[in-house]
C-alpha positions in Angstrom: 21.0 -41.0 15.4 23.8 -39.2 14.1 23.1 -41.5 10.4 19.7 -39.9 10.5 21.3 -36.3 11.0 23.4 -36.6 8.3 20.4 -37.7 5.9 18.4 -34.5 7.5 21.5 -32.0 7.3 21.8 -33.3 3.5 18.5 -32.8 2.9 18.0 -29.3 4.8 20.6 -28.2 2.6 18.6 -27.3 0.1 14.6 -26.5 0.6 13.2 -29.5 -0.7 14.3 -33.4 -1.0 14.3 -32.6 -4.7 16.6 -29.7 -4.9 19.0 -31.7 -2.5 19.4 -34.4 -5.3 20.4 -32.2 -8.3 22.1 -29.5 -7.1 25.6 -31.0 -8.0 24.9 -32.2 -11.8 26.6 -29.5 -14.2 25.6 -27.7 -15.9 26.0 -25.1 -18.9 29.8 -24.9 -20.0 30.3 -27.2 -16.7 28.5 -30.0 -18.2 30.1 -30.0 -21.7 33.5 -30.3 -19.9 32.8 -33.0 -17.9 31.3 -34.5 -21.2 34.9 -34.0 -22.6 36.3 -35.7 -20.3 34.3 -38.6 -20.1 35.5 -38.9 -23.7 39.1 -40.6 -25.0 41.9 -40.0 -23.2 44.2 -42.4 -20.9 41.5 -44.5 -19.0 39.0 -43.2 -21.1 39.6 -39.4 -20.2 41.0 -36.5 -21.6 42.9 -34.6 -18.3 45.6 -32.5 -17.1 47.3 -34.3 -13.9 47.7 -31.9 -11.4 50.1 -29.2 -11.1 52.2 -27.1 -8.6 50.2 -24.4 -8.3 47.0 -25.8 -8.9 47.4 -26.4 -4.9 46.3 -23.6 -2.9 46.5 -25.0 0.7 42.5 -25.3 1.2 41.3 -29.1 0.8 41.6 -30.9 -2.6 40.2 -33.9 -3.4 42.6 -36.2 -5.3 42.5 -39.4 -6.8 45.1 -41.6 -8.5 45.5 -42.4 -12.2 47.2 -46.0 -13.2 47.8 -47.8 -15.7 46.0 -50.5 -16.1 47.1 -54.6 -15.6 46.0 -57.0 -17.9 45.9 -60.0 -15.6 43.2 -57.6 -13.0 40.0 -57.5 -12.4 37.7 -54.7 -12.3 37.3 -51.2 -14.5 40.1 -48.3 -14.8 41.2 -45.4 -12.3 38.4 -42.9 -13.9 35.3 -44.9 -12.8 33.6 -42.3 -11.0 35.3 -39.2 -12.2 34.7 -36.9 -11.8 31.3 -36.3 -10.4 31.8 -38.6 -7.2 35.3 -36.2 -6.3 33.2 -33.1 -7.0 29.6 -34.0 -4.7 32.0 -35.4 -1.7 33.6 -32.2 -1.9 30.9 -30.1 -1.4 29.3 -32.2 1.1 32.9 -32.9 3.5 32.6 -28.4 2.9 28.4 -28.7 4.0 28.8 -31.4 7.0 32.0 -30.4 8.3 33.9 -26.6 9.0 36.7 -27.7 6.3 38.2 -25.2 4.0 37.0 -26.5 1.0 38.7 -25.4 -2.3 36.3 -24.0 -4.8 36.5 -22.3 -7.9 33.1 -20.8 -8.2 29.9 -21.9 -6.1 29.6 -26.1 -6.3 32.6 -26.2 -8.5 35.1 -27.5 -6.0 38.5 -28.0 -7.1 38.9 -31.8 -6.8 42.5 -33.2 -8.7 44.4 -36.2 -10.4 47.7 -37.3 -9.5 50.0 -40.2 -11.2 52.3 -41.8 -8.2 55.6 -40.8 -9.7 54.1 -37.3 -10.2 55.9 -34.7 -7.3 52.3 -33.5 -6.5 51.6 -37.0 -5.0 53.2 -35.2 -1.8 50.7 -32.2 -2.0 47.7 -34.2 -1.5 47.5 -35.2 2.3 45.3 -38.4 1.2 44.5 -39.6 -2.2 41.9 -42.3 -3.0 42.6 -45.2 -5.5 39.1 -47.0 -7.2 39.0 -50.3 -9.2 42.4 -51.3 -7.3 41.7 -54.6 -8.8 42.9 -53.6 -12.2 45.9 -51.3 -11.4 49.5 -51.4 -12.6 52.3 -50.2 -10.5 55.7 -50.5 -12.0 58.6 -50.3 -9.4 59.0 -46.4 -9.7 55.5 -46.3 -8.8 55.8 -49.0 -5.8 58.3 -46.8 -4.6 56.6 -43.5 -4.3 53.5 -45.0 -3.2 55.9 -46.4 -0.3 57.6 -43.3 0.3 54.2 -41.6 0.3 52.5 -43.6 3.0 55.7 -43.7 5.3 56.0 -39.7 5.2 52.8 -39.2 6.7 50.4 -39.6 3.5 47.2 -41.9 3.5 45.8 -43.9 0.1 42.0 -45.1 0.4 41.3 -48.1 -1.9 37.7 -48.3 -3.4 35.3 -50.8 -5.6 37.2 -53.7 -6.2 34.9 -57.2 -5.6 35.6 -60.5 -5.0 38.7 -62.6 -4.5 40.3 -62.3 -8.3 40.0 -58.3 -7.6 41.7 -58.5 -4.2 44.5 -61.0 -5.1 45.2 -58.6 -8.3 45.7 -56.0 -5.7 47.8 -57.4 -3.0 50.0 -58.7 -5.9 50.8 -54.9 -6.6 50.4 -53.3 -3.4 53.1 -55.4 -1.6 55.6 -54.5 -4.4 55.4 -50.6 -1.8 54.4 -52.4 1.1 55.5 -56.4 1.7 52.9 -57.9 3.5 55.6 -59.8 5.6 56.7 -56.0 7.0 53.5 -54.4 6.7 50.6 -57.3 7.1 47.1 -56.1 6.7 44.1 -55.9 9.6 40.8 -56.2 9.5 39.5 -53.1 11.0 38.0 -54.0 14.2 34.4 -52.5 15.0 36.0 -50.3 17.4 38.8 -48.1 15.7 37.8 -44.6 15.5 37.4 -44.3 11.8 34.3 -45.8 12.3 33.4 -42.8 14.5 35.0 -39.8 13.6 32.2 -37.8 12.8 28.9 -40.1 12.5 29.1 -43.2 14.5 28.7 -45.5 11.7 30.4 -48.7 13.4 30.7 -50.6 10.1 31.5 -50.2 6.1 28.1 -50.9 4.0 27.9 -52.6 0.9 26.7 -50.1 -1.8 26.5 -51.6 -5.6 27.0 -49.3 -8.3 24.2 -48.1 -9.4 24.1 -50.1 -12.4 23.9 -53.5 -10.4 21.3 -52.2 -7.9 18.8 -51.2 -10.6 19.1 -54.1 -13.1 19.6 -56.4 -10.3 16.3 -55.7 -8.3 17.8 -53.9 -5.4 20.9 -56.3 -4.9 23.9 -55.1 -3.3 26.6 -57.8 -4.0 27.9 -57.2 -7.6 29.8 -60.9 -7.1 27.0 -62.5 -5.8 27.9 -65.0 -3.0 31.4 -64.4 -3.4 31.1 -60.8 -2.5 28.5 -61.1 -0.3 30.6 -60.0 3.5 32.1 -56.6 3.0 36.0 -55.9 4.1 37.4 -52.7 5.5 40.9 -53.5 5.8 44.2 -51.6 6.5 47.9 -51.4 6.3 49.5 -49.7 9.8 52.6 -48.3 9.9 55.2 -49.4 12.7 53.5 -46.7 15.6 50.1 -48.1 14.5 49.1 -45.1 12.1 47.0 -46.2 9.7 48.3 -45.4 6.1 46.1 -47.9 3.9 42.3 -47.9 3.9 40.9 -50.6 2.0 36.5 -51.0 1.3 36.6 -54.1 -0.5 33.5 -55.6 -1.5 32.1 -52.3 -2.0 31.5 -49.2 -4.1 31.4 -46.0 -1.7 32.1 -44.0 -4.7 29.1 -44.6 -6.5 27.2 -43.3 -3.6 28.7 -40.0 -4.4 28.6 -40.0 -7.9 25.4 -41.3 -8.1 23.5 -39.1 -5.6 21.3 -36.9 -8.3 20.2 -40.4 -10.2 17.7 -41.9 -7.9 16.0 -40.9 -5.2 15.8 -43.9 -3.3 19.4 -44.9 -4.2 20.5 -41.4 -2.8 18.3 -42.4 0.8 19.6 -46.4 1.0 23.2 -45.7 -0.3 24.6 -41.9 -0.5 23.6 -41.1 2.5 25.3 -44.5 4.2 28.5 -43.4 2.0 28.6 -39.9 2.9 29.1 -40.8 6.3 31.5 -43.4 5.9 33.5 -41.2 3.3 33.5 -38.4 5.1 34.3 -40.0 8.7 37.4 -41.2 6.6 38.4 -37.9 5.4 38.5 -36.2 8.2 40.5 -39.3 9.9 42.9 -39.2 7.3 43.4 -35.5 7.5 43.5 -35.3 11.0 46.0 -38.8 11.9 
C-alpha cells in the first residue's frame, strides 16, 4: 500500500501522468549546461567539485568522483550525472518535509566531492555508482575511513556480477578491512527497508539501456546477476556506515524517469522508494 502511494503522490504531483514524467528534463540555458557537462572532462565531464560555501546547511545531494581502476569492472563515477542527483532531489523535497536546497524552482543544488576533498565532511552521506571500476589510493582509503567512523554514510550503486564486486571489495577494505569491519547481508527486517515506504526488499532495476534492447530484462549479467544484494558495512555500535545495492541500478530509475513511461511505473517508482527510504535513514542514524 504505501508502494502504491508513492506511485499516486508522484503522479498527483503534477496534473496528469504526462506532466509527472517531464517536469525534471532541462531545459533552456539549463539544458545546454548539462550538455556541457556531459561533454570531456575527468570521467567524461567538465565540473567544479564542490566548495565551502557552496553548502548552505539545507540538503545536498552529493556523489563521489574517482579515478578510475584499470583491472575493474563497470563504467566511471559520472554515470547518471547529473539528472539522477537532480530528480531524487526534488522528489526526497515532494515525498518527504526535508529542506531541500534549490537554486531556482526544480533546479536543486545537488554536488560532487573527491574523498580527499575537505567538503567530504559537509555532505552527511554521499553515494558512490559503478564501484566496480573505482580507484582509491591510500589518501583516499583513509578519508573514506575517517569519513564513515565520524558519523558519515557512503551508498554504493550499479555495479553487477562477481568481477564488479571483487574489484570493489579489493578497494573498499584498503578504508575498511573486512577482517575488522566484515560485511552483512541486510536482513529483511532492518529498518531501512521501512523508513518511509515499507518496501521489505532492494529490486533489480537495469538501466534503461538493457531493459529496452533486452525485451524487458532486468539482469544486465544475466544468470550471474540474476539475485540482487543489499549489503552493509556496521560500525562497532551496529550503525550502519556502508550501503551497498549490488546487482542493481537504482540510479537509473532516477535519471531515467522522463524516458519511458512504463519504465518510470515498473522501475522509478520501485527506486524512489527504496532511494528515498535510504536517505532519510542515512540522514537520520
Amino acid at each position: 500500500m504505501r508502494v502504491f502511494a508513492l506511485i499516486l503522490t508522484i503522479v498527483m504531483a503534477s496534473a496528469s501522468a504526462g506532466d509527472a514524467l517531464v517536469v525534471n528534463i532541462p531545459i533552456g540555458a539549463d539544458r545546454e549546461r548539462v550538455e556541457r557537462q556531459r561533454r570531456g572532462g575527468r570521467g567524461g565531464f567538465s565540473i567544479r567539485p564542490a566548495a565551502a560555501e557552496d553548502f548552505d546547511g539545507l540538503y545536498q545531494f552529493c556523489r563521489v568522483a574517482f579515478r578510475p581502476n584499470r583491472g575493474g569492472d563497470g563504467g566511471n563515477w559520472g554515470v547518471d550525472y547529473p539528472r539522477a542527483d537532480i530528480n531524487v532531489s526534488i522528489r526526497l523535497s515532494e515525498l518527504t518535509k526535508t529542506n531541500v536546497s534549490f537554486a531556482a524552482p526544480q533546479e536543486p543544488n545537488h554536488l560532487v566531492v573527491r574523498l580527499t576533498d575537505e567538503t567530504l565532511f559537509q555532505c552527511p552521506m554521499v553515494m558512490m555508482t559503478e564501484v566496480g571500476a573505482a580507484y582509491l589510493d591510500a589518501p583516499e582509503a583513509e578519508a573514506l575511513r575517517t569519513y564513515v567512523l565520524k558519523g558519515g554514510f557512503v551508498w554504493a550503486d550499479d555495479f553487477w556480477g562477481e568481477w564488479a564486486w571483487r574489484s570493489w571489495m579489493d578497494q573498499l577494505g584498503k578504508a575498511l578491512p573486512p577482517a575488522e569491519f566484515p560485511v552483512r547481508d541486510l536482513e529483511r527486517g532492518h529498518p531501512i527497508f521501512r523508513t518511509l515506504f515499507d518496501v521489505g526488499y532492494v529490486p533489480q532495476i537495469a538501466s534503461i539501456g538493457h531493459w529496452w534492447g533486452s525485451g524487458g530484462g532486468t539482469s544486465e549479467r544475466g544468470a550471474e546477476s540474476a539475485e540482487v544484494h543489499a549489503r552493509g558495512i556496521f560500525d562497532k555500535q551496529g550503525r550502519l556506515m556502508v550501503l551497498m545495492t549490488h546487482n542493481t541500478d537504482i540510479g537509473d530509475s532516477w535519471e531515467e524517469e522522463a524516458s519511458n513511461p512504463q519504465y518510470f511505473y515498473e522501475f522509478s517508482t520501485k527506486g524512489y522508494a527504496f532511494g528515498i527510504n535510504a536517505i532519510v535513514y542515512a540522514m537520520t542514524h
